[in-house]
N, C-alpha and C positions, 0 to 999 in steps of 0.2 A: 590444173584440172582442165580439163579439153571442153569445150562447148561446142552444142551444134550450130547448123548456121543460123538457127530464131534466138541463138542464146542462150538455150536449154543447159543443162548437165548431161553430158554423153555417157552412153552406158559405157559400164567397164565390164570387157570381159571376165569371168571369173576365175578364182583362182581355185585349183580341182588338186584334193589330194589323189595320191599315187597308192593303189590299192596294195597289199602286201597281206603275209600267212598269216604273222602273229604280230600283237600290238607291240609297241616298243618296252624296252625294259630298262635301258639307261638313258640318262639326263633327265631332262624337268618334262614334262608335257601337260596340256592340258586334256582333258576326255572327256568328249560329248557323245550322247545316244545318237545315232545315227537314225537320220526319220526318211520315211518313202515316200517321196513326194516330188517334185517340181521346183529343180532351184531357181527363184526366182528372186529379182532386185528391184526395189522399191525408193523411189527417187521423191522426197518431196523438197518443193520451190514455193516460192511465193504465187509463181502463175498456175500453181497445180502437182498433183500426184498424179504419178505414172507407175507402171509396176510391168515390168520386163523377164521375158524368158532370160536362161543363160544361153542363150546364142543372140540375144539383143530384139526378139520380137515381140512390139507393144501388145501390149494382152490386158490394156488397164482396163478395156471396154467387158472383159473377162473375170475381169477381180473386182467388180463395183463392193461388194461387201467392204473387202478389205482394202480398198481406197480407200471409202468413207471412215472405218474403225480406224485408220490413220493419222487421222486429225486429231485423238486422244495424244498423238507422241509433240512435246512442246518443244518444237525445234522449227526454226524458220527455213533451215534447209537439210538435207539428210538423205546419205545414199544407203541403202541397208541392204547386207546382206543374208540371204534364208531361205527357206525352203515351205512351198506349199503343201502342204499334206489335210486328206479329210480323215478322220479318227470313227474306228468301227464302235460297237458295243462297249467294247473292254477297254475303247480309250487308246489303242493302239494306229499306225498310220495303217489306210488300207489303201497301196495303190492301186487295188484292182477297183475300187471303187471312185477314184480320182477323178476320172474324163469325164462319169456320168455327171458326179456332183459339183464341176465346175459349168458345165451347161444347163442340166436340172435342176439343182439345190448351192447357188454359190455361197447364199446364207450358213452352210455349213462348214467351211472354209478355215483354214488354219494357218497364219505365216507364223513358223517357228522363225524367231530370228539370231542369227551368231553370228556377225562381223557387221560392224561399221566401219565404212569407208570415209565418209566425206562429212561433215557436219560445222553448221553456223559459219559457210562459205568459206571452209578448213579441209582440205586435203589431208587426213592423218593416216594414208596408208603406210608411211614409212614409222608409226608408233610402233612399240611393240604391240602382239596381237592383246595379252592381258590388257594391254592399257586401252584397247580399242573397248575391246569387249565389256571393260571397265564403263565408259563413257555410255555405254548401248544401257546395257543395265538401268541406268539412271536417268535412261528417257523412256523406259516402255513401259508405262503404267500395268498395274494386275487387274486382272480381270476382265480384260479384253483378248479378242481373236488374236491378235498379235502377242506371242507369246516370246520369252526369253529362252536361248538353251542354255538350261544351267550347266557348268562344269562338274563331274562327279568325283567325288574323292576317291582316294586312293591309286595304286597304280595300276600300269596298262593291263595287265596280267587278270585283276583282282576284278576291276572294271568290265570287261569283256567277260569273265567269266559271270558276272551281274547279268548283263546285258544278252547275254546265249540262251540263259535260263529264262528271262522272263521272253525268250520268245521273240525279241527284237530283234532287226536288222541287222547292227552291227554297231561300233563306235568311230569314230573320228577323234586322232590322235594330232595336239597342234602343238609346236614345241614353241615353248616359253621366249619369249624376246622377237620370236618373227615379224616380218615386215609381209606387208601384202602383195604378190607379185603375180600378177596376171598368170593363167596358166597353169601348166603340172609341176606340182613341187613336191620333194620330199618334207619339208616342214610339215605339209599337215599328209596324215596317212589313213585310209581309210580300211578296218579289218572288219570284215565283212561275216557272218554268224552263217552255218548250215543249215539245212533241213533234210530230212527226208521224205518224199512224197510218193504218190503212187500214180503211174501213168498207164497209157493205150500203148504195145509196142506195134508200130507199123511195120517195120523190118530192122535189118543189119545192115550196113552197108561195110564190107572189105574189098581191100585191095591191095595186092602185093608191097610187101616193102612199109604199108601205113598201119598204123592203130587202126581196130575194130571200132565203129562206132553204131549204136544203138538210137534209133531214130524214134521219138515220143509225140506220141496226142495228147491233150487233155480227154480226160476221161470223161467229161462232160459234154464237152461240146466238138469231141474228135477234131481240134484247131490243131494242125503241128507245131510243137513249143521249141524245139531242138532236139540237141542229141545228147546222147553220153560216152562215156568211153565205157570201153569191157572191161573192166580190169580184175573179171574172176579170175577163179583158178582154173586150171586148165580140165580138169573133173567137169567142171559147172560149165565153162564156156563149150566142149563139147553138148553136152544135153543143151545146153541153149541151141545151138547150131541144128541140131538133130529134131528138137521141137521147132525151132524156123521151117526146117524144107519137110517136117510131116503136114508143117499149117500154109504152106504157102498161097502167097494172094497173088493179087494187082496191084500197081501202084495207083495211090491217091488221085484223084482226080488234080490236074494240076502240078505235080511234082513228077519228076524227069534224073533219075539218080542212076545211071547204067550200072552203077557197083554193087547194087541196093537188092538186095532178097527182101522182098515183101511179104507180108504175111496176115491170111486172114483174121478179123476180130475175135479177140477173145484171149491174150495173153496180157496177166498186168506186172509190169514192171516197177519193182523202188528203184527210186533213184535218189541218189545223196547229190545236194546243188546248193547255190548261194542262196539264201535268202535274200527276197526282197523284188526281184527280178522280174521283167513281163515273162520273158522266154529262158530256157534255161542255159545256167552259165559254169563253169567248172565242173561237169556235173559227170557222174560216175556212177555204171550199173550195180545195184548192190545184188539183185536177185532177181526173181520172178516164178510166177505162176500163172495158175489156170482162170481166167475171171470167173466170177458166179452168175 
């Protein structure tokens, strides 16, 4: 295990599943809810808890809650792997709510945790992952911020379609016997749940030879989010086209797109995207109309 130069326990980079369509369907897996939040690692020593971004930035001075709630776990030393999330009304992650409530409310704060790396001056990234997640379990007391994610029965299929309906994220799928290895792996896979939502369209942007894409504000606070692809039918994508250049605008203050038909306020577009996302991601025009 690598030390800094005071001695410390050096962060490990994380290991990141490889997102994919659908969850898996042969061999063993394990399947966890997929939470929105801030993955983050939580290192405790004798000289202290620290608790780090996944790119390695101390932020313990950021997580005083859940430092302190840390000392409930009875381990003299321990790298944990997890994810920050703040949970809305209905108990769900809200990352749109996250940045405020790590600066305003850290008391509100949530480390879900699923992988242990290091423990009682023991390197056990090369156990299998069960066996890790084994050992995690039986240090994280109930009833504290620090929470366990449990494994969910059944398979990937069965699971993910759980997980779709109740409106979550997605699952994280980790195949049975893995070892921990810095980095993108297919052992663990991440399938990711849709939505559909209703945006601002600002314009089109085409251009020869590429996919049409559809350019979106929030409707709240007209923020550009992304794009989409057009993928009507050729009925629909004409009347889109035709409603573009009867509403046409200017562009945004700030945005500079030469390929880009602009268009005045007042068209609301759905759009199908991943859930979970600041800005949108795989995302695809399903239709549109007139705003009220």
């Amino acid at each position: 295990m690598r030390k800094t130069a005071d001695g410390r326990l050096a962060f490990i980079p994380p290991m990141k599943p490889s997102l994919v369509a659908k969850p898996p369907e042969a061999g063993e897996w394990i399947h966890e809810a997929k939470f929105d939040g801030y993955r983050t690692q939580l290192h405790i020593e004798p000289e202290g808890r620290r608790m780090f971004t996944s790119s390695g930035i101390d932020w313990t001075a950021k997580y005083k809650p859940l430092v302190k709630v840390s000392e409930a776990l009875d381990v003299s030393s321990a790298i944990v792997d997890g994810e920050v999330i703040v949970p809305d009304a209905q108990g769900l992650s809200d990352f749109g709510s996250l940045r405020s409530a790590i600066t305003q409310r850290p008391q509100d704060l949530y480390l879900i945790a699923f992988d242990l790396l290091y423990i009682n001056g023991r390197d056990i990234r090369a156990l299998p992952v069960e066996e890790r997640r084994e050992t995690l379990a039986e240090i994280i007391p109930s009833g504290t911020r620090i929470q366990f994610s449990e494994a969910m029965p059944g398979d990937g299929p069965s699971v993910f379609h759980l997980i779709d309906q109740a409106g979550l994220e997605g699952i994280v799928s980790k195949r049975v016997g893995s070892r921990y290895r810095s980095g993108q792996t297919n052992d663990w896979l991440k399938i990711k749940s849709y939505a559909v939502s209703e945006f601002e369209l600002l314009g089109v942007e085409r251009e020869a030879g590429k996919p049409a894409f559809a350019l979106m504000a929030d409707r709240a606070t007209g923020k550009y989010v992304g794009s989409a692809f057009i993928t009507l039918n050729r009925e629909m994508r004409e009347r889109l086209w035709k409603r573009v250049q009867d509403h046409a605008g200017s562009a945004p203050k700030g945005m500079k797109r030469p390929a880009t038909q602009w268009v005045k306020p007042g068209i609301i577009a759905r759009v199908k995207h991943l859930r979970g996302e600041e800005d949108l991601r795989h995302a695809s025009l399903l239709d549109f109309s007139e705003g009220e």
